[in-house]
Structures are given as C-alpha cells and as structure tokens.
One Martini backbone bead per residue (centre of mass of N, CA, C, O) as a GRO file, in nm:
protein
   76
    1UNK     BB    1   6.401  10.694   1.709
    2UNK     BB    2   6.087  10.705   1.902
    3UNK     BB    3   6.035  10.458   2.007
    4UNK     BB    4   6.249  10.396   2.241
    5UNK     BB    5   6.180  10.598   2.489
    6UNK     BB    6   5.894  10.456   2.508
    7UNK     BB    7   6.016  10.165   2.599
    8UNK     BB    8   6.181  10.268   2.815
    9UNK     BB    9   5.906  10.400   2.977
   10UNK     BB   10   5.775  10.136   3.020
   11UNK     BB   11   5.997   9.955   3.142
   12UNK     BB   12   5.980  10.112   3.380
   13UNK     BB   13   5.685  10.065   3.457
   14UNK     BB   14   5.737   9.796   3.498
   15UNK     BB   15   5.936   9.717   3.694
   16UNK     BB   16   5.926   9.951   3.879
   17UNK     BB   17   5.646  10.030   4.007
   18UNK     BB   18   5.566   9.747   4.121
   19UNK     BB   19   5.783   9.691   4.374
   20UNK     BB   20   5.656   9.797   4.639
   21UNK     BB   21   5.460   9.550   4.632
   22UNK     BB   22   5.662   9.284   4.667
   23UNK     BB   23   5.769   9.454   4.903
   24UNK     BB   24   5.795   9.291   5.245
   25UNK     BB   25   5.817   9.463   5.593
   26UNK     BB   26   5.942   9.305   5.906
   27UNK     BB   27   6.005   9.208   6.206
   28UNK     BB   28   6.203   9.050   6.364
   29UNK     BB   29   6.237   8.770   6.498
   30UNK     BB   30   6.297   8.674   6.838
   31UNK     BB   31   6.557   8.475   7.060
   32UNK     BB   32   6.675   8.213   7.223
   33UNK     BB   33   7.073   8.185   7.272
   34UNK     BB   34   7.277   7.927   7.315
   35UNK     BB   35   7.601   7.850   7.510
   36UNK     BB   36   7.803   7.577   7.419
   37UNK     BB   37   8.018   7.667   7.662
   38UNK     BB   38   7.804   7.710   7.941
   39UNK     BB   39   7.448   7.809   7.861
   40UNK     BB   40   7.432   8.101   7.808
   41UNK     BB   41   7.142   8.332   7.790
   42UNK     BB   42   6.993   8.512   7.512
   43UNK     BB   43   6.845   8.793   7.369
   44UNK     BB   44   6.774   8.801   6.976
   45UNK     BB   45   6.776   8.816   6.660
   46UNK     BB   46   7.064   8.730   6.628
   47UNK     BB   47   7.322   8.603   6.633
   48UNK     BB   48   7.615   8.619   6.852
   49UNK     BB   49   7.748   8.373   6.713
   50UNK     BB   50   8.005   8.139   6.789
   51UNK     BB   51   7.883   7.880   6.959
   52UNK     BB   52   7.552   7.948   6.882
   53UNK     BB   53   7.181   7.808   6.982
   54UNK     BB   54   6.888   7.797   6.917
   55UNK     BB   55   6.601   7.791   7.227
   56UNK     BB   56   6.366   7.921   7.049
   57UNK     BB   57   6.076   8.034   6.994
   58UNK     BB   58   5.940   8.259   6.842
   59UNK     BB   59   5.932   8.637   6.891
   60UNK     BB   60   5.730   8.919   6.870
   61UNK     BB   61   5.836   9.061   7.058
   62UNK     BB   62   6.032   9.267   7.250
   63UNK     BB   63   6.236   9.120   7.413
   64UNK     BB   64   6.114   8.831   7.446
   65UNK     BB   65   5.821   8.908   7.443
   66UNK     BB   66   5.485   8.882   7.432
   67UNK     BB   67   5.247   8.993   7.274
   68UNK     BB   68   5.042   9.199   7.316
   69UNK     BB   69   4.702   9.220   7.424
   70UNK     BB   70   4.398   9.352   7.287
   71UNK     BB   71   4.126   9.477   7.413
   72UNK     BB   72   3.819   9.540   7.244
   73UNK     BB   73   3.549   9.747   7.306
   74UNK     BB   74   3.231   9.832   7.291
   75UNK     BB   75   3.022  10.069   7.257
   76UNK     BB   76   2.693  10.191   7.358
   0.00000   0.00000   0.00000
C-alpha cells in the first residue's frame, strides 16, 4: 500500500499547513467596569466576576487610554 504515506501527507498539507493563515490574533480591547454592589469603577480587558457589568464602550489603547494618533510628516 504505497498509495497511503502519499494520501496522509497530502492530507496533512491539506489541513496543517494553511492553518496560520486562518488564525488571527490581535490584542484583547480594555474596557471600564462598573460594580453593582458600590458603583466602584476598574479598568480591564475581562470581568472582574460576578456581580461587575460592563460601563463602556471598548478602548484600543492599554489601560482604557485612547490609542496615540501618530501624525507622519513627509520630508521635502
């Protein structure tokens, strides 16, 4: 059976190998969370538990800061 080793390892090309192409990882965004015992506000990318809902809208930069804007000049 020559056939088999050819067919697993096509199948193996087939499967694995586009597999990084399809996984795209980028940064969790951050978010203020409000707690329903207090009102006490956290900044983080995930609940903080139970009894924490979320209190805004997602931010890119790290600790809830707006990410910097980069002005780029062209030189003459």
């Amino acid at each position: 059976m020559p056939f088999a080793p050819r067919l697993s390892c096509a199948l193996f090309a087939l499967v694995v190998l586009p597999a990084p192409l399809l996984v795209q990882a980028a940064p969790a965004p951050w978010y203020y969370w409000r707690s329903l015992v207090d009102g006490q506000r956290v900044c983080a990318q995930t609940s903080p538990g139970p009894g924490w809902e979320r209190d805004s809208a997602p931010h890119e930069g790290p600790g809830c800061q707006p990410r910097r804007k980069v002005l780029v000049v062209p030189m003459r």
